[in-house]
MDAnalysis code that builds the backbone (N, CA, C; Angstrom):
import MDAnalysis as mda
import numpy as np

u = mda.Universe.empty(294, n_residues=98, atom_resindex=np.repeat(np.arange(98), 3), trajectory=True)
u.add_TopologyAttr("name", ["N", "CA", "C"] * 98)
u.add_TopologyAttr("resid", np.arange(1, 99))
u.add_TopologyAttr("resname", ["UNK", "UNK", "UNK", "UNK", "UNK", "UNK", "UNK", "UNK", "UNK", "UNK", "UNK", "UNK", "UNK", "UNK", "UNK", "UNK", "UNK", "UNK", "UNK", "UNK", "UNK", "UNK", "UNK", "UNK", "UNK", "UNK", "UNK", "UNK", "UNK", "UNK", "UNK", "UNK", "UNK", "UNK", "UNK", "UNK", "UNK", "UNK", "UNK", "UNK", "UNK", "UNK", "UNK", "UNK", "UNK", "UNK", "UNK", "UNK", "UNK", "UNK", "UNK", "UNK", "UNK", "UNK", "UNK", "UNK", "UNK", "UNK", "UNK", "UNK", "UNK", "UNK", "UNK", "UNK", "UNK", "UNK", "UNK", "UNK", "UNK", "UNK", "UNK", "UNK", "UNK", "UNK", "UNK", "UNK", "UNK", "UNK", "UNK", "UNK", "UNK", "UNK", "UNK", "UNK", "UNK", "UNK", "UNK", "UNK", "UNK", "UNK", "UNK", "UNK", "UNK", "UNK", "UNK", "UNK", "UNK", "UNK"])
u.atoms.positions = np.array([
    [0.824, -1.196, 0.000],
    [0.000, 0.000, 0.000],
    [0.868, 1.260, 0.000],
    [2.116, 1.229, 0.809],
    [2.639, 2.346, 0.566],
    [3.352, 3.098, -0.539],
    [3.305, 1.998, -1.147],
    [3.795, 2.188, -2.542],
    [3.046, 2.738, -3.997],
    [1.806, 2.143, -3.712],
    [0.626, 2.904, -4.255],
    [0.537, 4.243, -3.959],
    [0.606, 4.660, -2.510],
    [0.709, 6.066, -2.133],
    [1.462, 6.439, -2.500],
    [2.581, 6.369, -2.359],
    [4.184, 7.028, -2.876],
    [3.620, 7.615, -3.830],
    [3.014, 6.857, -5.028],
    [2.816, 7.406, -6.198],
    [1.605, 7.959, -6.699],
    [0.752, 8.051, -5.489],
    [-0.524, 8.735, -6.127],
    [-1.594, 8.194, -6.749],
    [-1.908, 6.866, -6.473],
    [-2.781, 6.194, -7.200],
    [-3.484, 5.471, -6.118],
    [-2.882, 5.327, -4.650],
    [-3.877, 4.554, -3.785],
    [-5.334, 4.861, -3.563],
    [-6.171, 6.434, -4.010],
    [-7.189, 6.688, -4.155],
    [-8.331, 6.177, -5.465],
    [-7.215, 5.803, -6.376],
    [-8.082, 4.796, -7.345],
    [-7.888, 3.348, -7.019],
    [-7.990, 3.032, -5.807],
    [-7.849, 1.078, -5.570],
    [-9.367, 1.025, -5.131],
    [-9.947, -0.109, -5.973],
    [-10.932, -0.494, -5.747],
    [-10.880, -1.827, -4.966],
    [-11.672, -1.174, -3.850],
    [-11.431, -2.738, -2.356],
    [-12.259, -3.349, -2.628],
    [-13.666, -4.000, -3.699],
    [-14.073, -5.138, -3.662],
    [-13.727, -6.456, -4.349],
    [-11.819, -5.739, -4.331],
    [-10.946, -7.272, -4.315],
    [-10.009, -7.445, -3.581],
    [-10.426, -7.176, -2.199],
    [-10.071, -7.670, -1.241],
    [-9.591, -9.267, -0.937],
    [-8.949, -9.890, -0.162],
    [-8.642, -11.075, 0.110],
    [-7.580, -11.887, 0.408],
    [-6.924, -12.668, 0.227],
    [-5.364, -13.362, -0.315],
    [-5.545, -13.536, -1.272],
    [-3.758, -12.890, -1.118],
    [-3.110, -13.098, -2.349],
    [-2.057, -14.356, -2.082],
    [-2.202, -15.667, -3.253],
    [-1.198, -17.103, -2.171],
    [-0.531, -17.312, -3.878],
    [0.774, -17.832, -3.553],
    [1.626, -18.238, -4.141],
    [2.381, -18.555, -3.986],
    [3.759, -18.300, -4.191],
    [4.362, -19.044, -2.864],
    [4.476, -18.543, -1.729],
    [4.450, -17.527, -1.077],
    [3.636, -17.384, -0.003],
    [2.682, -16.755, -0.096],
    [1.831, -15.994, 1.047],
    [0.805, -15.302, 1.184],
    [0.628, -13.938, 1.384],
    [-0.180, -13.212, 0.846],
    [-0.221, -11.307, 1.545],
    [-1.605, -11.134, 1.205],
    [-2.047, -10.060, 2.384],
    [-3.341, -9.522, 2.460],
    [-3.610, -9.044, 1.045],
    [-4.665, -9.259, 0.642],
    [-4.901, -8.202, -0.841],
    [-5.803, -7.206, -0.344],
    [-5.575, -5.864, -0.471],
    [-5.884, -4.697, 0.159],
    [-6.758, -4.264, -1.578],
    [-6.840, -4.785, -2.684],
    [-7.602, -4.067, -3.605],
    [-6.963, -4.226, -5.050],
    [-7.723, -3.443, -5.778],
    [-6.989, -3.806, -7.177],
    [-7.360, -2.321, -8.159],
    [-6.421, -1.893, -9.006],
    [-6.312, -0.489, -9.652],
    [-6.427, -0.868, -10.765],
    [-7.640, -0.860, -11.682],
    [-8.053, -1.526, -12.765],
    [-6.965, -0.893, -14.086],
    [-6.738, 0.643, -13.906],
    [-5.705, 1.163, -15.452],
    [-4.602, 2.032, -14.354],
    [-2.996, 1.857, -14.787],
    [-2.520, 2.547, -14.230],
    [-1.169, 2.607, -14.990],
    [-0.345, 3.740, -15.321],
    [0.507, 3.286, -15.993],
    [1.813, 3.045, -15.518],
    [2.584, 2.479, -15.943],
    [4.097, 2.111, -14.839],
    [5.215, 2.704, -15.918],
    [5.934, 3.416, -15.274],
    [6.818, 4.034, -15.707],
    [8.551, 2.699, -15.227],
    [8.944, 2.132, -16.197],
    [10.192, 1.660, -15.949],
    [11.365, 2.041, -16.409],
    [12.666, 1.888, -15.670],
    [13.952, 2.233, -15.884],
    [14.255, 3.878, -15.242],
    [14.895, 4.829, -16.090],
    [15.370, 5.586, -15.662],
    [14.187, 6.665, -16.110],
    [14.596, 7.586, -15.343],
    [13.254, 9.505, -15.562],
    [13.796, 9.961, -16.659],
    [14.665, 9.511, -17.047],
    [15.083, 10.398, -18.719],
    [14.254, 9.798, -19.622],
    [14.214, 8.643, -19.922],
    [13.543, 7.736, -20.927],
    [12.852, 6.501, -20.381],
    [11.734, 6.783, -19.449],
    [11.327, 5.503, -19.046],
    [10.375, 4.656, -20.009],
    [10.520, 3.758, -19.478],
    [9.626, 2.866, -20.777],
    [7.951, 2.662, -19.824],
    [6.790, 2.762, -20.591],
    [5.942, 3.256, -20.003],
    [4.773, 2.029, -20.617],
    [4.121, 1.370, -19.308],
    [2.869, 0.358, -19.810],
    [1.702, 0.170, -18.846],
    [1.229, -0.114, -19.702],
    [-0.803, 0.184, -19.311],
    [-1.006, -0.890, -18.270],
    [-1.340, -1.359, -17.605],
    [-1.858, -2.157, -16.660],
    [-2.464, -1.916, -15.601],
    [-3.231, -3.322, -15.078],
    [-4.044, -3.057, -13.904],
    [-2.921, -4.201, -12.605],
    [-3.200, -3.352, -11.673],
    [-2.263, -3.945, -10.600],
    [-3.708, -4.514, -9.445],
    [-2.785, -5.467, -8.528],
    [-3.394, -5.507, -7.494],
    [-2.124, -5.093, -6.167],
    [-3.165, -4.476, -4.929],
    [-2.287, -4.019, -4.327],
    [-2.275, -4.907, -2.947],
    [-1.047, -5.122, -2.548],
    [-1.003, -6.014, -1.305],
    [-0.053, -5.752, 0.060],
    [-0.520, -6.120, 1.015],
    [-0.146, -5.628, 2.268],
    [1.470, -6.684, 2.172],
    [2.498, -5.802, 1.816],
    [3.438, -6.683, 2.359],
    [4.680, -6.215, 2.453],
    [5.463, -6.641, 3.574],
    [6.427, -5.225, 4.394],
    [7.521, -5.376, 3.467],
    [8.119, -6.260, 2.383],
    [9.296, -6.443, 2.004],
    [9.068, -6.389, -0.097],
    [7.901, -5.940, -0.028],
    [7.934, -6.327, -1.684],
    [6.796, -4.895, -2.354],
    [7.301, -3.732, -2.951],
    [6.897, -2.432, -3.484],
    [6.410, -3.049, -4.857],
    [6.920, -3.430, -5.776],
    [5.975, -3.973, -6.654],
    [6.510, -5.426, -7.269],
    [5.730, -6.387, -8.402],
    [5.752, -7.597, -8.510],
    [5.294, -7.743, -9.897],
    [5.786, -7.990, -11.207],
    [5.658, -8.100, -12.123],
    [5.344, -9.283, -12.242],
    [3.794, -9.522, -12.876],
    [3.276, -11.065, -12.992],
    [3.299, -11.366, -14.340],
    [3.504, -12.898, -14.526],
    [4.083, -13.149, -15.799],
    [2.571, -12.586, -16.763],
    [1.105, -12.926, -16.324],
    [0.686, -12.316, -17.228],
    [0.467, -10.759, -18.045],
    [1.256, -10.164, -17.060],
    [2.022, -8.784, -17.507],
    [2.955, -8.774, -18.617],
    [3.847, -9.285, -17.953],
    [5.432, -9.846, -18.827],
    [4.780, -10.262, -20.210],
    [3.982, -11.113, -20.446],
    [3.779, -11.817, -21.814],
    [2.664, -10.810, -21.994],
    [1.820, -10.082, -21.619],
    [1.159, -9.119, -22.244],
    [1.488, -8.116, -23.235],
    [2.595, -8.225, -22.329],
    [4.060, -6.444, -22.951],
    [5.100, -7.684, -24.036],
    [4.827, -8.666, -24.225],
    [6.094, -9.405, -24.698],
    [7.284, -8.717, -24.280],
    [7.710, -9.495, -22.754],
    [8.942, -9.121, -22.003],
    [9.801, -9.930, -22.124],
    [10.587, -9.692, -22.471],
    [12.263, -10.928, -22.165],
    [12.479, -10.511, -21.226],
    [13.051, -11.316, -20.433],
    [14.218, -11.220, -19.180],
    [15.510, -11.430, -19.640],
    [16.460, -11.335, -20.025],
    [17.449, -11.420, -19.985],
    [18.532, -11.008, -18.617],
    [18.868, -12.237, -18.394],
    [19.637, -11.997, -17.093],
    [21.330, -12.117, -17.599],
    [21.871, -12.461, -18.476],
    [23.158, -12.374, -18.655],
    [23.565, -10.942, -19.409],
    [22.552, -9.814, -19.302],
    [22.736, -8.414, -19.502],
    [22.097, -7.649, -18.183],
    [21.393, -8.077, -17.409],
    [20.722, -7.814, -16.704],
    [19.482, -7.046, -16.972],
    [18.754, -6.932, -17.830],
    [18.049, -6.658, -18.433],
    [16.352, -6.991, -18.702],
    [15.361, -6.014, -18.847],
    [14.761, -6.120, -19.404],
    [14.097, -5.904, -21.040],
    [13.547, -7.119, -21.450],
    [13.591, -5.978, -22.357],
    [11.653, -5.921, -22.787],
    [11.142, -4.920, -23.194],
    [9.656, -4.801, -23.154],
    [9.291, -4.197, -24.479],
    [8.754, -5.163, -25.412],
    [8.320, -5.145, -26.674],
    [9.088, -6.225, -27.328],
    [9.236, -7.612, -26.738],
    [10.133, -8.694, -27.441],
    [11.494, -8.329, -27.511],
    [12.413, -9.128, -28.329],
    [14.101, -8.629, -28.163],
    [14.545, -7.359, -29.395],
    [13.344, -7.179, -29.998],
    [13.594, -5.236, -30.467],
    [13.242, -4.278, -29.878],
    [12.816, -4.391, -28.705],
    [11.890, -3.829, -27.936],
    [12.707, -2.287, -27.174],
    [12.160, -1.943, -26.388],
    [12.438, -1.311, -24.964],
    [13.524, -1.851, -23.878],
    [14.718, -1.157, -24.108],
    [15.230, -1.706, -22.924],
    [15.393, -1.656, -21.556],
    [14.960, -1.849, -20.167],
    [15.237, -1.193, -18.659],
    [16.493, -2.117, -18.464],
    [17.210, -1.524, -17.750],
    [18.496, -2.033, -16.832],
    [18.160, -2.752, -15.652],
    [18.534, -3.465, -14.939],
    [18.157, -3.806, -13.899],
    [19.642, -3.726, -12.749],
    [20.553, -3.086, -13.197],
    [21.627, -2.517, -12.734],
    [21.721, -1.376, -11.704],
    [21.953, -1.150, -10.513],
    [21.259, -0.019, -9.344],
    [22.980, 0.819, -9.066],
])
């Protein structure tokens, strides 16, 4: 949730999807933000996509890219660049380098 706030969107979470969230483990589901857009990589050139999130109570994890995201955006992972890449391998690139 605080992460939603951070950014200004916790006033559009709609709570009648409330519940658990289980996978491999578990977190409260505090709601779900049907359109929101996510800005990735760096503020100079972020790479920018449409989605609906759900938001969940949990002290160690700000956000969680689910694979039906990933294959929505046709995402590669590439981990021997560290990399994302978003629009298939011509795509958009984010770093995953800090």
């Amino acid at each position: 949730m605080a992460c939603a706030r951070q950014c200004g969107v916790d006033k559009l979470m709609d709570d009648r999807f409330r519940g658990v969230a289980e996978g491999v483990g578990s977190a409260r589901l505090l709601g779900r933000i049907h359109h929101v857009n996510i800005h990735l990589g760096t503020d100079v050139e972020p790479v920018v996509i449409a989605c609906a999130v759900s938001v969940i109570d949990h002290p160690n994890l700000q956000l969680l890219l689910g694979l039906d995201m990933l294959r929505r955006h046709r995402c590669v992972v590439d981990l021997d660049r560290d990399v994302l890449m978003v629009g298939g391998i011509s795509g958009s690139i984010v770093s995953f380098a800090t």
